[in-house]
C-alpha positions in Angstrom: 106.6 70.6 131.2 104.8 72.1 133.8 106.7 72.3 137.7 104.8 71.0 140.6 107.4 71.8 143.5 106.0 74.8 144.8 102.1 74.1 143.5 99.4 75.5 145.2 97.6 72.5 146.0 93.6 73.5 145.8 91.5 70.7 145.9 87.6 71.2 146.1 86.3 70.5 149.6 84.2 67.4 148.6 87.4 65.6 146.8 89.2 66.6 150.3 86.6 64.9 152.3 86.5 62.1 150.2 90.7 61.6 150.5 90.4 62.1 154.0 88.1 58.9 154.8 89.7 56.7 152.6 93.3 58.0 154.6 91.0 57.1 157.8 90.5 53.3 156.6 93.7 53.1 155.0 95.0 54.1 158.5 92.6 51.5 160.4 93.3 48.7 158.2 96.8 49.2 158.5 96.6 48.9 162.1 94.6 45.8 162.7 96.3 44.1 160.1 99.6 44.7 161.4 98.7 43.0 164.6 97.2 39.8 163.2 99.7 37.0 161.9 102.5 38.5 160.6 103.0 36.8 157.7 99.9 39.4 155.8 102.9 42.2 155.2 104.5 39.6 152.3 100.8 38.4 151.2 99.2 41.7 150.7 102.4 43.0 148.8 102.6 40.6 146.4 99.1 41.1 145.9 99.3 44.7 145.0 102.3 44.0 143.2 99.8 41.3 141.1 97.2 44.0 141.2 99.2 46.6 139.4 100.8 44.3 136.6 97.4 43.5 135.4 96.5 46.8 135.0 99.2 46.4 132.3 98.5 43.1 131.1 100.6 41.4 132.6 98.3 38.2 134.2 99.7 35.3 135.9 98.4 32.5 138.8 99.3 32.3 142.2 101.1 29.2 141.8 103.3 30.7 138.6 103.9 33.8 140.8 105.1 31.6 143.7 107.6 29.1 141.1 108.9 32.8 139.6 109.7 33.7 142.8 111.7 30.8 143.7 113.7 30.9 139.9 111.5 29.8 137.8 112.0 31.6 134.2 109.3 29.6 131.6 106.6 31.9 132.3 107.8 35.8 131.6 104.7 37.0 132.9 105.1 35.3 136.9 109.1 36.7 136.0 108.0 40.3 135.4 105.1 40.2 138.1 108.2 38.7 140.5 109.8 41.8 139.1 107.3 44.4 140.6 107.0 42.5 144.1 110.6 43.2 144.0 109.7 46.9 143.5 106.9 47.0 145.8 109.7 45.6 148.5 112.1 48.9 147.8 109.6 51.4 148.3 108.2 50.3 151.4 111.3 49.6 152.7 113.3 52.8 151.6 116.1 53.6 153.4 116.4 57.4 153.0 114.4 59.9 151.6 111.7 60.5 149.0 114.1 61.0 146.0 115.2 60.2 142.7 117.5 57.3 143.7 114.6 55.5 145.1 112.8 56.2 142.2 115.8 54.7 139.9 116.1 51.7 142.7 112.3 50.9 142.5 112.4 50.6 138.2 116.3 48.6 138.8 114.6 46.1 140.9 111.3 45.7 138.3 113.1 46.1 135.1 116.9 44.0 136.6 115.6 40.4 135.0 113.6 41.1 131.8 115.0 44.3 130.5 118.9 45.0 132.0 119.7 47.1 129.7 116.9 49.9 130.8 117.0 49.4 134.1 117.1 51.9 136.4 117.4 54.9 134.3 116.0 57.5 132.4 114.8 56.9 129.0 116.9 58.5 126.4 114.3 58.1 123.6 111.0 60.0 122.8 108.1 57.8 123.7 104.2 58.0 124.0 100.4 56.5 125.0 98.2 55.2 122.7 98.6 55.2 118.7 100.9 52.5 117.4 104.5 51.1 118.0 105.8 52.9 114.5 105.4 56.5 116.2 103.9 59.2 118.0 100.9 59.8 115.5 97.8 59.5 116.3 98.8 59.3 120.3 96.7 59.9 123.1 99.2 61.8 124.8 103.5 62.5 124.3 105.0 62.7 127.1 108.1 65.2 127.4 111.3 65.2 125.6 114.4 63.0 127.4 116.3 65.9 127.7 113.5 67.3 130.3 113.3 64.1 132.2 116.0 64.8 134.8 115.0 68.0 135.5 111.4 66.9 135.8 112.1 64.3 137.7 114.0 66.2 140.3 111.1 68.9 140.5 108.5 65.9 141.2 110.5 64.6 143.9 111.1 68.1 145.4 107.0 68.1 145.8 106.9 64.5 147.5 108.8 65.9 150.4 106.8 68.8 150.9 104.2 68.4 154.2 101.3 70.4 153.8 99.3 68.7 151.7 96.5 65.6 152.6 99.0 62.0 152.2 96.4 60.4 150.1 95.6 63.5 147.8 99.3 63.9 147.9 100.5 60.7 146.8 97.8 60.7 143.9 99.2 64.3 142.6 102.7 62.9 142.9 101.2 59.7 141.0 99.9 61.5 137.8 102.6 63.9 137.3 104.9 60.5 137.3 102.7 59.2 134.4 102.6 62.8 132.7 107.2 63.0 133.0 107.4 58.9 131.9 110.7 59.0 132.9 111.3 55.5 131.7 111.4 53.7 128.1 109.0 50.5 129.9 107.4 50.1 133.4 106.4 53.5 134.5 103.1 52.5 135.6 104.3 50.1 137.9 106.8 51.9 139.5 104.8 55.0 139.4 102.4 52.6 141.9 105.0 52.1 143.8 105.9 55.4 144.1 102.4 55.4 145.5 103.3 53.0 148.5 106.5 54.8 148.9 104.9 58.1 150.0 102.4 56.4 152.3 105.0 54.5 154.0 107.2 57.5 154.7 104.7 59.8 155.9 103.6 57.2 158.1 99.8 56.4 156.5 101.1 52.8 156.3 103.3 51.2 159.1 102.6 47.5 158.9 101.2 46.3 155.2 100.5 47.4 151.5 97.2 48.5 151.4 96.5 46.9 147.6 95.6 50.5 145.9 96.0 49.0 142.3 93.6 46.3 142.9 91.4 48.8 143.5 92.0 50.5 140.3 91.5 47.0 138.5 87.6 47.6 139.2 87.5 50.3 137.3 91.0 50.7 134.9 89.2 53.3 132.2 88.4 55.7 134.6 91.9 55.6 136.6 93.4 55.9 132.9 90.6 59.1 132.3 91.6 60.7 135.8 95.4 60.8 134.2 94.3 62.0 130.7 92.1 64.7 133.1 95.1 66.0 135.3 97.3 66.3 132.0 94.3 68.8 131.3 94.4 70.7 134.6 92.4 68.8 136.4 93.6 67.4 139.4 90.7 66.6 141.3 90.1 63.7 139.2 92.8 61.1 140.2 92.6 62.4 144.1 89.0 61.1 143.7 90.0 57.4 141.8 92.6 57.1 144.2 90.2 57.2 147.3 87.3 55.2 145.3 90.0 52.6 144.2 91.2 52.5 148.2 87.6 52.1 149.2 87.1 49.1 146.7 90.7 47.5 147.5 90.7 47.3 151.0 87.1 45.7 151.0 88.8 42.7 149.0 91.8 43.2 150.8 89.7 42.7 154.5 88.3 39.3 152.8 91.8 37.9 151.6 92.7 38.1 155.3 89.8 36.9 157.3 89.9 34.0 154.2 93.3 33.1 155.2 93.0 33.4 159.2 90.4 30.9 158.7 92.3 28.6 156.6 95.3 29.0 159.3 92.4 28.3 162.4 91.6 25.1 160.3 94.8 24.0 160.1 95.7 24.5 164.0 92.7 21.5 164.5 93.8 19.3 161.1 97.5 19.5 162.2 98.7 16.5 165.0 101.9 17.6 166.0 103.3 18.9 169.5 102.9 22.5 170.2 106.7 22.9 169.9 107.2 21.4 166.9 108.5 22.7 163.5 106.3 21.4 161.9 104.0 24.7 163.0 106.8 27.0 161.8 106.3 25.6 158.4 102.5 26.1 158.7 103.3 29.9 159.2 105.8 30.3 156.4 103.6 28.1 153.9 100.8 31.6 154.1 103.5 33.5 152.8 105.1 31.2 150.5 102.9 28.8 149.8 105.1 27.1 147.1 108.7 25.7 148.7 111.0 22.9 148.4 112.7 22.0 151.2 115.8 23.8 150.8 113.6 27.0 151.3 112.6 26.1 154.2 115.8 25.3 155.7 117.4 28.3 154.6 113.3 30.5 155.8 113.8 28.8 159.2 117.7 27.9 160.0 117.5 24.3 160.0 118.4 21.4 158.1 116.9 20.3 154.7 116.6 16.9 156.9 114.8 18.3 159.4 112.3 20.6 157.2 112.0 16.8 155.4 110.7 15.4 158.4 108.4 17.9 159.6 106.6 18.3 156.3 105.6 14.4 156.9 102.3 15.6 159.1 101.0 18.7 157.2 100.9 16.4 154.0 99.4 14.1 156.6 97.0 16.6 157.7 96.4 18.0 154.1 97.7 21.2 154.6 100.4 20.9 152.4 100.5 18.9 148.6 103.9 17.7 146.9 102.7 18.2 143.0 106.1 17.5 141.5 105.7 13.8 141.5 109.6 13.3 141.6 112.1 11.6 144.5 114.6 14.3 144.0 114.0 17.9 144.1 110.8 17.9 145.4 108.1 20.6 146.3 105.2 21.6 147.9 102.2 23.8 148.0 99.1 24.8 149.6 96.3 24.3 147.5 94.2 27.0 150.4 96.4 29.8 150.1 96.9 29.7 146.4 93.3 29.3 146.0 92.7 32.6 148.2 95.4 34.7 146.0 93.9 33.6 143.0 90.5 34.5 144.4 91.5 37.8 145.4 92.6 38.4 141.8 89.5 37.4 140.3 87.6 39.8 142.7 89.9 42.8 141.9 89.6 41.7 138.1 85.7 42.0 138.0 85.0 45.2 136.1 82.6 47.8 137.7 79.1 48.3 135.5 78.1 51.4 134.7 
């Protein structure tokens, strides 16, 4: 298994340039995002977290997601998706430095509900892309013995903290060699993404939000899954170049999920009748980024009573901003039809496969 710690990095000039503009508009977005409604940190997180399940088959609605999130368990995809927000969430909120423990806390917090028992650590079996489920024959590509893993491992994270290479092109290198060590028996994709995040948000590309990379990917999954298969073969140029394409693609849906939603929100401040003081506006702010809740959630969201979040629900169904779909007196909930609409709507957009 090839060492990357000390690599010389040399990347053609054109694949450089390219890294750099996305890093530009990664930058930008970042920063104009982060000063709109606050709530678009939690929105656009869970939206790369949705991003980057389906590029493993995993596909699940808004509303599913949103029911997962508050413990629902009858759909294991909206579970395991749940499961990668909660990834997403430890990498962009790391406490220390770029190192194995994060690495091992981002796979605990995907892999904790579905699969305990592999959670958080290294595989201690042989496993392998492509070919079938009895063996590595016939396999597009074997990834290194367990016993290599730790020491792998270590070496990839040793090249994450170096500083003189381009974040984007960094993060993509750091990426691939992730997928090439599969240091886990399930979910290395998706915490190999996050790793993604992880870097960006410690060298500082990212402040504020997720920039949704992986929906990005979605456009075009055969040739993000080609750029791997080309750095395994020496070229590295390759995923540097889908990385920046894919962040081109993702914040362009990413830019129409949030003026979609600030104008859903503008609606609402003329639909809603309610003094400017009242809760009921609080509840208008947490329904962008949950916009499933029952009324316990909202107490426990805001610090007030369930009675009270009871009472000031009464004008946003009024106003139609909010809908109570479980038809029951007890354990009730609610949604917004708007925002769930706009998720699902930025799924479908990142789901469109690019023509050749």
């Amino acid at each position: 298994m090839p060492r990357i710690a000390e690599y010389a990095v040399d990347l053609p000039s054109a694949t450089l340039a390219l890294a750099d503009e996305a890093s530009i508009e990664i930058a930008r977005f970042d920063a104009e995002t982060g000063a709109r409604l606050a709530p678009f940190g939690a929105i656009l997180l869970r939206s790369e977290s949705t991003s980057s399940s389906r590029i493993e088959n995993l596909t699940s609605g808004a509303k599913a997601i949103a029911l997962a999130e508050l413990g629902a368990t009858d759909q294991r995809n909206a579970v395991e998706i749940v499961g990668n927000v909660h990834a997403m969430q430890t990498a962009v909120n790391l406490g220390g430095e770029l190192d194995e423990t994060l690495v091992l806390a981002m796979h605990s917090a995907l892999m904790l509900d579905h699969e305990p028992d592999f959670a958080g650590r290294w595989r201690t079996q042989q496993v392998w892309i492509g070919g079938d489920n009895y063996g590595p024959h016939g396999a597009s590509f074997i990834p290194p013995h367990r016993d290599h893993v730790p020491a792998a491992m270590a070496d990839l994270m040793a090249f994450t903290r170096r500083d003189d290479i381009p974040i984007l092109a960094h993060a993509a290198l750091a990426h691939a060699q992730f997928e090439t060590i599969h240091p886990f028996t399930d979910g290395n994709g998706r915490t190999g993404r996050a790793l993604i995040h992880a870097m960006l948000r410690a060298k500082e590309l990212t402040r504020n939000v997720t920039v949704p990379i992986a929906a990005g990917l979605l456009t075009d999954v055969e040739a993000y899954f080609s750029a791997l298969d080309a750095y395994r073969a020496g070229d590295p140029a390759r995923i540097v170049e889908r990385m920046a394409e894919a962040s081109f693609a993702a914040l362009t849906n990413a830019r129409e999920l949030v003026a979609e939603i600030t104008e859903i929100r503008q609606r609402w401040d003329t639909a809603i009748e309610v003094r400017p003081q009242a809760t009921a506006w609080r509840i208008a702010d947490l329904a962008l980024r949950l916009p499933v809740f029952d009324t316990e959630t909202v107490a426990r969201e805001l610090g007030i009573t369930a009675s009270n979040a009871l009472r000031s629900l009464t004008p946003l169904v009024d106003a139609g901003v909010l809908t109570e779909f479980t038809g029951m007196r007890r354990n009730r909930m609610w949604q917004s039809r708007e925002i769930l609409a706009a998720l699902d709507s930025f799924a479908a957009r990142a789901g469109r496969r690019r023509l050749g």
